[in-house]
MARNU-64050 format. One record per residue: residue in three letters; x, z, y of N, C-alpha, C in turn; chain; residue number from 1. Coordinates in steps of 0.2 Angstrom, whole numbers, m for minus. Example, Ala and Ser with C-alpha at 12.3 -4.5 7.8 and 13.67 -1.06 7.14 Angstrom:
BEGIN
<type = Ala&nX = 66&nZ = 39&nY = m28&caX = 62&caZ = 39&caY = m22&cX = 66&cZ = 39&cY = m16&mol = A&seq = 1>
<type = Ser&nX = 64&nZ = 35&nY = m11&caX = 68&caZ = 36&caY = m5&cX = 64&cZ = 39&cY = 0&mol = A&seq = 2>
***
This chain:
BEGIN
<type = Unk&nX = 4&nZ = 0&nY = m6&caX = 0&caZ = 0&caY = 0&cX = 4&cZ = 0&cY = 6&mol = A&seq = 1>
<type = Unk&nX = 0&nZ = 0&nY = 14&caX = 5&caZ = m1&caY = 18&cX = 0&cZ = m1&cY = 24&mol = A&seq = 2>
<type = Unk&nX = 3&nZ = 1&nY = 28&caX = m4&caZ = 5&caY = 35&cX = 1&cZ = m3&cY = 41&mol = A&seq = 3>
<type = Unk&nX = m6&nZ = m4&nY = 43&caX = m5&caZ = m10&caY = 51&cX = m9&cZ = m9&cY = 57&mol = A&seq = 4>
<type = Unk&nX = m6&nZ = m11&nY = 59&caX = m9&caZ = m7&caY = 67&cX = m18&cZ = m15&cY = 66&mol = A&seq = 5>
<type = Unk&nX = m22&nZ = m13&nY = 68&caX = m27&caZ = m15&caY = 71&cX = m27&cZ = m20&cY = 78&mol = A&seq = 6>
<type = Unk&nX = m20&nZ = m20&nY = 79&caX = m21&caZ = m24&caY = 87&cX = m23&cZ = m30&cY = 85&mol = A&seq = 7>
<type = Unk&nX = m26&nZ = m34&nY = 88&caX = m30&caZ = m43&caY = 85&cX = m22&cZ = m46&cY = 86&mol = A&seq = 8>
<type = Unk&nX = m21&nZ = m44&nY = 92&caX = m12&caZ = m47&caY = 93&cX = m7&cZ = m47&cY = 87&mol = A&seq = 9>
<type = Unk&nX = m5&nZ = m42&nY = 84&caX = 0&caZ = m39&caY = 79&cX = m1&cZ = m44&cY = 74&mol = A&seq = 10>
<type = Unk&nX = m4&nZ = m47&nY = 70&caX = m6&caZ = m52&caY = 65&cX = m8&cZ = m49&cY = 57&mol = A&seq = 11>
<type = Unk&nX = m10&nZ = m41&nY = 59&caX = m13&caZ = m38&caY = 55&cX = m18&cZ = m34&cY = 55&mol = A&seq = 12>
<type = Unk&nX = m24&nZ = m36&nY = 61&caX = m31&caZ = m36&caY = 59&cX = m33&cZ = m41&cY = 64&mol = A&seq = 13>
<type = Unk&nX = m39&nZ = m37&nY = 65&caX = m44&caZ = m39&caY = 70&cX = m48&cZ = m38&cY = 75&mol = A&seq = 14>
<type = Unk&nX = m49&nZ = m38&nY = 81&caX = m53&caZ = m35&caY = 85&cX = m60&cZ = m32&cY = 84&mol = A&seq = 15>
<type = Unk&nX = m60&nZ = m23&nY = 84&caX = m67&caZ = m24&caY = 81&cX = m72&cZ = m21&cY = 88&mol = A&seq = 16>
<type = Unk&nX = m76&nZ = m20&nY = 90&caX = m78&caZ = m18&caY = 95&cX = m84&cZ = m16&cY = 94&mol = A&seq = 17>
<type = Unk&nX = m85&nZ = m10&nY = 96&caX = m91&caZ = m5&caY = 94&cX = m90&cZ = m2&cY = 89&mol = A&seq = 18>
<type = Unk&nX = m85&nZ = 1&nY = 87&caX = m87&caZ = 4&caY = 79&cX = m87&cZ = 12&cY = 79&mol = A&seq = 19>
<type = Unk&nX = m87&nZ = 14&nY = 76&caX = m88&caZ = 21&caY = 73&cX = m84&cZ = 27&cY = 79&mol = A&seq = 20>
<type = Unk&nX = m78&nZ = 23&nY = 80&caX = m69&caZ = 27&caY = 80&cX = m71&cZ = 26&cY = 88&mol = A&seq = 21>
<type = Unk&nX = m75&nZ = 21&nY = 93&caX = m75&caZ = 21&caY = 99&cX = m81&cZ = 25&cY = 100&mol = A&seq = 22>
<type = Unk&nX = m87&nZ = 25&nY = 97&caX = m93&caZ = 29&caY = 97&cX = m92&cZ = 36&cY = 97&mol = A&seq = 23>
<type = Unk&nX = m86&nZ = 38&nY = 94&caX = m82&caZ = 45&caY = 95&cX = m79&cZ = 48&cY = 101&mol = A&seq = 24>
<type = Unk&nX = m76&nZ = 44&nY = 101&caX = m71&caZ = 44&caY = 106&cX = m75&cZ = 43&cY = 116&mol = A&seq = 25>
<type = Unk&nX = m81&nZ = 38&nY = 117&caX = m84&caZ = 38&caY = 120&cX = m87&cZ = 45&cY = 121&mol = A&seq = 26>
<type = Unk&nX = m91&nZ = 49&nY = 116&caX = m95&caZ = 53&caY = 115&cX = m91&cZ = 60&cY = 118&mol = A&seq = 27>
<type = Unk&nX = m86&nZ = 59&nY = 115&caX = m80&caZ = 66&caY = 116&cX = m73&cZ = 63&cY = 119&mol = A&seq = 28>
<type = Unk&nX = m75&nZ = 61&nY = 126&caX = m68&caZ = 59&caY = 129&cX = m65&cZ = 64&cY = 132&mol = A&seq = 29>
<type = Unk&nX = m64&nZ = 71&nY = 132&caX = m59&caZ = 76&caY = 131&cX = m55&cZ = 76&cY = 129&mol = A&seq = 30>
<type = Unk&nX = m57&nZ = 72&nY = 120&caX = m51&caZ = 75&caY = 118&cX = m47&cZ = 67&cY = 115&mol = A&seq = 31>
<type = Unk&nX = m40&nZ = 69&nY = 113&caX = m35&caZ = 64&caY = 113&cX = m37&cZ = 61&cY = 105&mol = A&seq = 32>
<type = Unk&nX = m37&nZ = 56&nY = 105&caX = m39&caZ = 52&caY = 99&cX = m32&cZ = 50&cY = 95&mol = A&seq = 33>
<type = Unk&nX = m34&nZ = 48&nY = 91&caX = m29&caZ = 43&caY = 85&cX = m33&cZ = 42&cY = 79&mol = A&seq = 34>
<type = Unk&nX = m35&nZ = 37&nY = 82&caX = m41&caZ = 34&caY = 73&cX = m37&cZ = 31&cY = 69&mol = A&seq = 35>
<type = Unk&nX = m40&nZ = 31&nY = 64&caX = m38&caZ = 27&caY = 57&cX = m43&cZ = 28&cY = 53&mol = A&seq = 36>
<type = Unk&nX = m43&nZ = 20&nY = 51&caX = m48&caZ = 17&caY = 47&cX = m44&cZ = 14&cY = 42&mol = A&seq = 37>
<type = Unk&nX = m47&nZ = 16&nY = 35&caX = m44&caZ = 13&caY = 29&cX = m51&cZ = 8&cY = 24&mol = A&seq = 38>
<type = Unk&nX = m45&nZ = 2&nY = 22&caX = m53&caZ = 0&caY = 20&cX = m51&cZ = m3&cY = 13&mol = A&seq = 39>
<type = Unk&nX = m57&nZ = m2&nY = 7&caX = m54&caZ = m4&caY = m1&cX = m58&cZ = m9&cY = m4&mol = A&seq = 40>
<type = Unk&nX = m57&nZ = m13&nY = m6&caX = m61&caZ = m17&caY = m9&cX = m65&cZ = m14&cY = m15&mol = A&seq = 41>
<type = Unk&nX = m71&nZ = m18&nY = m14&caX = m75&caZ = m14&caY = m20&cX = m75&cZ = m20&cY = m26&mol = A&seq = 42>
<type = Unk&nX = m81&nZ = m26&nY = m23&caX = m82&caZ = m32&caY = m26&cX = m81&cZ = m38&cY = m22&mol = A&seq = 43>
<type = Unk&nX = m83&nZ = m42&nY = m26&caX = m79&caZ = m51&caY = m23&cX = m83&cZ = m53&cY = m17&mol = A&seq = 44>
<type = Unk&nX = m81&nZ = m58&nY = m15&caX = m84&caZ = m60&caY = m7&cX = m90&cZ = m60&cY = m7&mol = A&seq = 45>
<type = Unk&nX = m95&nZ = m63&nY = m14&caX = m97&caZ = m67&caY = m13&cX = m106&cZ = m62&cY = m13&mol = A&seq = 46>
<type = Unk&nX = m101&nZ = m57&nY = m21&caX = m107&caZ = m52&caY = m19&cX = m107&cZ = m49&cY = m11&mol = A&seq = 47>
<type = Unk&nX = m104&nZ = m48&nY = m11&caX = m102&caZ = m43&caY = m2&cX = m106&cZ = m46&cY = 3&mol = A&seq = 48>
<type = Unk&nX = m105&nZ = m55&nY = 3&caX = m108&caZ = m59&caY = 7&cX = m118&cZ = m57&cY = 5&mol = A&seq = 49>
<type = Unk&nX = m120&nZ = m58&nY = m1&caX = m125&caZ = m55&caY = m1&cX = m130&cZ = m49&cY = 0&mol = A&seq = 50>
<type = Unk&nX = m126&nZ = m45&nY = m2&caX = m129&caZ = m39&caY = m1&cX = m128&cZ = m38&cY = 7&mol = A&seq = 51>
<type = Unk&nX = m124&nZ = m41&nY = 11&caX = m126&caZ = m41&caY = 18&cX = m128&cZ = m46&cY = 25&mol = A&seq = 52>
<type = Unk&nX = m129&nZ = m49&nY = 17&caX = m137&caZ = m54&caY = 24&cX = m143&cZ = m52&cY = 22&mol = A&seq = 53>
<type = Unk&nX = m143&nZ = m49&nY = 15&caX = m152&caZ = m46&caY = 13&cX = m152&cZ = m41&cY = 16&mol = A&seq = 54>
<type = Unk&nX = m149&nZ = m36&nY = 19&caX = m150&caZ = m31&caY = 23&cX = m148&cZ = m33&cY = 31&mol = A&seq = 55>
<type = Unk&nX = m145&nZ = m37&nY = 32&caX = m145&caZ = m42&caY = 38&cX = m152&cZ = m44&cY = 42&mol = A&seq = 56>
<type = Unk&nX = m154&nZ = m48&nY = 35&caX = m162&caZ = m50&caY = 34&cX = m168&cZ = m46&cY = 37&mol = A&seq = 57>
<type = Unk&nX = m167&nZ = m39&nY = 33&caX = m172&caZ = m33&caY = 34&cX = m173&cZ = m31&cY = 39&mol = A&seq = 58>
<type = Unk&nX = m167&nZ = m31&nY = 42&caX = m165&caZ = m26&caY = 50&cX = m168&cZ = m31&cY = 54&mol = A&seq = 59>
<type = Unk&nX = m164&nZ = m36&nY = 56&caX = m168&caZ = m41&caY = 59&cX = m176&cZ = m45&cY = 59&mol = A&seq = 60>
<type = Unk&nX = m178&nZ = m44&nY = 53&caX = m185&caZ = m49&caY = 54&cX = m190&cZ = m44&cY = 49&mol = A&seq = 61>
<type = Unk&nX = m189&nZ = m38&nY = 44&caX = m194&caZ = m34&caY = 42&cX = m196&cZ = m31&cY = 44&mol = A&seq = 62>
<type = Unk&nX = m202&nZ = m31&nY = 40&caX = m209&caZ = m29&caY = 44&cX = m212&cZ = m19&cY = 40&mol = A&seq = 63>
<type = Unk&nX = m205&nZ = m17&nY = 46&caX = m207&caZ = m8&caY = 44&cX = m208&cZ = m7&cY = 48&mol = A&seq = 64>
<type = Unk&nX = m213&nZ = 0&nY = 47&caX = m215&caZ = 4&caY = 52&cX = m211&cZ = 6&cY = 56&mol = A&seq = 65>
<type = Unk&nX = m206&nZ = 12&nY = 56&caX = m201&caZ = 16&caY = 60&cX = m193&cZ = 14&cY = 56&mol = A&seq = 66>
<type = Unk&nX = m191&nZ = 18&nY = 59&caX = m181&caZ = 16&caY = 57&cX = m181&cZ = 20&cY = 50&mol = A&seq = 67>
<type = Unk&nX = m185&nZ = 27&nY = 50&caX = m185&caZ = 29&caY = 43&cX = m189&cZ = 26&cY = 37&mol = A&seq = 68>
<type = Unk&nX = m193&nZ = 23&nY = 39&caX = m195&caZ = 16&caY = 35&cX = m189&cZ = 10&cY = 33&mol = A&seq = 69>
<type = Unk&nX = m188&nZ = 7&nY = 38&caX = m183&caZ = 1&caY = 38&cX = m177&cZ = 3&cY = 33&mol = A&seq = 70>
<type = Unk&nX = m173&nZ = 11&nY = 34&caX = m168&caZ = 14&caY = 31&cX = m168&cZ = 15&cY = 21&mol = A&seq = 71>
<type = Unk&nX = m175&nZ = 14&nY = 21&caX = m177&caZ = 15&caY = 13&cX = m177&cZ = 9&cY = 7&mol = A&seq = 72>
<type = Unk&nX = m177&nZ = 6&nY = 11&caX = m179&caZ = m2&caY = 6&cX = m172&cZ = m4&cY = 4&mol = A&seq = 73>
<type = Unk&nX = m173&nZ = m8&nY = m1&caX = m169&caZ = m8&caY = m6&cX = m161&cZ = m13&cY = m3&mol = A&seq = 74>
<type = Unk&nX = m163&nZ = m16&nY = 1&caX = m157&caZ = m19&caY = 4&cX = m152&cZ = m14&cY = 7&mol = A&seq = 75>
<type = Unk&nX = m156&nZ = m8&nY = 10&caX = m151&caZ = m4&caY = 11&cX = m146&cZ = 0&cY = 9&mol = A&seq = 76>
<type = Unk&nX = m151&nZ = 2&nY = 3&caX = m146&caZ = 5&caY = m4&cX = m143&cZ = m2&cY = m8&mol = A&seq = 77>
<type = Unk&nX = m143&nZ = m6&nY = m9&caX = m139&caZ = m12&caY = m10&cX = m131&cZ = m13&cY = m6&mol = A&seq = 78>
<type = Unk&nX = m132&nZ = m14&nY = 2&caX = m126&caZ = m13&caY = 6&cX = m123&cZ = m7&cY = 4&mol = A&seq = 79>
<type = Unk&nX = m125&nZ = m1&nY = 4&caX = m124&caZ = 6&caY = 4&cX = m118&cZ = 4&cY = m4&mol = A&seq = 80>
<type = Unk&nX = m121&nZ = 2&nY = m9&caX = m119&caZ = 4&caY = m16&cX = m112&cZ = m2&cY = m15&mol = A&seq = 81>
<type = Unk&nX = m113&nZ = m7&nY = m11&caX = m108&caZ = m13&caY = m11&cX = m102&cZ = m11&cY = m9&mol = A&seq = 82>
<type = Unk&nX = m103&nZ = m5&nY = m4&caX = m96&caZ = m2&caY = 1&cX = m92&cZ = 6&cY = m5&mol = A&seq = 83>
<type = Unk&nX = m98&nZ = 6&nY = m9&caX = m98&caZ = 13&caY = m11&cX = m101&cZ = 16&cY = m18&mol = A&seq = 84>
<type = Unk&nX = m97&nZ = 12&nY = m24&caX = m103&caZ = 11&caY = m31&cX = m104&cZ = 19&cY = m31&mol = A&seq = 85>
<type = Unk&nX = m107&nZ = 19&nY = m37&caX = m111&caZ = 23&caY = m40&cX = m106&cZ = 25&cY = m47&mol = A&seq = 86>
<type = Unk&nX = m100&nZ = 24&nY = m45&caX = m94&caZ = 27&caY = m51&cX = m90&cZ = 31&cY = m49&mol = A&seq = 87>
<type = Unk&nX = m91&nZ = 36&nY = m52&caX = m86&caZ = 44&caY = m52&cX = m79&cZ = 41&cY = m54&mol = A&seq = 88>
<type = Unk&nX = m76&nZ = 37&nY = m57&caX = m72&caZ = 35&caY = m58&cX = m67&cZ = 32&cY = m52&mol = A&seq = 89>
<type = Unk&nX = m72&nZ = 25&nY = m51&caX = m67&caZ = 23&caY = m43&cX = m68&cZ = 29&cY = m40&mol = A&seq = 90>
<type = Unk&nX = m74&nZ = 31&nY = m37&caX = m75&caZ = 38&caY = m32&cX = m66&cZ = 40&cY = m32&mol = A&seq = 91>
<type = Unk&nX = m65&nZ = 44&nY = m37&caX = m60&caZ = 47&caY = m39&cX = m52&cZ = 47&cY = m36&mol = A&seq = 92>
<type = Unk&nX = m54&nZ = 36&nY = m37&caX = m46&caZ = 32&caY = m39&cX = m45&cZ = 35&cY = m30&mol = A&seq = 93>
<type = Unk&nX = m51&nZ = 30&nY = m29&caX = m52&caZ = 29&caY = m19&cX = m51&cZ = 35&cY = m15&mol = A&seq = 94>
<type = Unk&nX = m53&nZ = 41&nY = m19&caX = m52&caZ = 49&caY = m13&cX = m42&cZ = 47&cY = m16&mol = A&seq = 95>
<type = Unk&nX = m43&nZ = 49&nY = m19&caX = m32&caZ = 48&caY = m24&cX = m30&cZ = 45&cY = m18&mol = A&seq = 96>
<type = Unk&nX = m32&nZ = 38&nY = m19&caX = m27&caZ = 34&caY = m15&cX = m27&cZ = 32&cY = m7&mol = A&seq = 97>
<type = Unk&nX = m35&nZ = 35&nY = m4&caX = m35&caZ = 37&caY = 3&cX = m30&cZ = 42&cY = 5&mol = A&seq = 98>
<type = Unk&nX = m33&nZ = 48&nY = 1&caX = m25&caZ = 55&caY = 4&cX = m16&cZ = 50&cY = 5&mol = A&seq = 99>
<type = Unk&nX = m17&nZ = 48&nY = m1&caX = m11&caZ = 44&caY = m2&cX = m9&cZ = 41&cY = 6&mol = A&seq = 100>
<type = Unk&nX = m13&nZ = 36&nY = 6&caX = m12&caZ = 32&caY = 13&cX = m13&cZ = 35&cY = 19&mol = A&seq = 101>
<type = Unk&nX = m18&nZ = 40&nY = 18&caX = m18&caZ = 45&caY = 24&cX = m12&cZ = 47&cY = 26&mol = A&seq = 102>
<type = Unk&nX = m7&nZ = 52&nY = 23&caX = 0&caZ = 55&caY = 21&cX = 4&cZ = 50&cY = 24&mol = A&seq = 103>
<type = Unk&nX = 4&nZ = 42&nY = 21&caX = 9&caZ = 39&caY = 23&cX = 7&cZ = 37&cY = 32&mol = A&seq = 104>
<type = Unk&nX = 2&nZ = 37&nY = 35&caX = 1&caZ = 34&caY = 41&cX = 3&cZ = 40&cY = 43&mol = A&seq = 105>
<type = Unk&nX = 0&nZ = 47&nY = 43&caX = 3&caZ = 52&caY = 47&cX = 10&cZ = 53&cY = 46&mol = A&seq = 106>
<type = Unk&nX = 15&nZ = 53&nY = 41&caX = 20&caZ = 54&caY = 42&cX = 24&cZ = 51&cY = 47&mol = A&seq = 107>
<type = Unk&nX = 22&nZ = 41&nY = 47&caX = 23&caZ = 38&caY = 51&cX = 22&cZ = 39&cY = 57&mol = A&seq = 108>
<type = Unk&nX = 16&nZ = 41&nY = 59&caX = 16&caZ = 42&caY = 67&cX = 18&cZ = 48&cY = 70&mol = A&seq = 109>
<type = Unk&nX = 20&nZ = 54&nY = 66&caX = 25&caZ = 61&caY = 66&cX = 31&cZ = 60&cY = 66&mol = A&seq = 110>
<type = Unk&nX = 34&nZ = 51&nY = 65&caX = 42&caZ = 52&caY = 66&cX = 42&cZ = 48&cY = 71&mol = A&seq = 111>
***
C-alpha cells in the first residue's frame, strides 16, 4: 500500500468538492484539520456502476413520501452493501489493513 496526497495537481487523485472531510471542517472551523480518506475496493466497476445509478435513480426521480421513506428502499441498502458487504471476514481484512495505512500516513506526516 501507499498514501498520496489528493491534490487534482499531484497525479494521484482527484478533486473532490463537497465531501464529508469539508462538511467537517466548515461546521468546526476552530479547529486545525488534517483529513484522510482511505478507500478499498470491494467489487468490479461494473457492479459499482450499477448499484449507483439505481440509487442515483431513486434520489432523483422516486416517488417517496419523506427522506426517511426515500432512505429505506432497496437501492439504498444495495449502494450501502456495494461500499460495505455483509462479510465479517473482509470487515475484518479492511479494519487490519486501514489501521495499517492509518500508522503509515501518520508516521509520515510526524516526520
Amino acid at each position: 500500500g501507499h498514501v498520496e496526497s489528493l491534490d487534482p495537481n499531484s497525479g494521484g487523485g482527484y478533486e473532490i468538492v463537497g465531501d464529508l472531510h469539508q462538511g467537517l471542517e466548515d461546521r468546526y472551523d476552530k479547529i486545525e484539520w488534517t483529513s484522510i480518506t482511505q478507500e478499498f475496493g470491494t467489487f468490479k466497476p461494473v457492479k459499482v456502476l450499477k448499484a449507483s445509478r439505481a440509487e442515483n435513480r431513486w434520489t432523483q426521480w422516486g416517488q417517496y413520501l419523506d427522506q426517511v421513506d426515500a432512505r429505506r428502499h432497496w437501492s439504498r441498502e444495495q449502494m450501502l452493501r456495494t461500499f460495505n458487504p455483509k462479510d465479517e471476514v473482509w470487515q475484518a481484512k479492511i479494519t487490519h489493513r486501514g489501521r495499517v495505512v492509518f500508522a503509515t500516513a501518520r508516521a509520515d506526516l510526524l516526520s
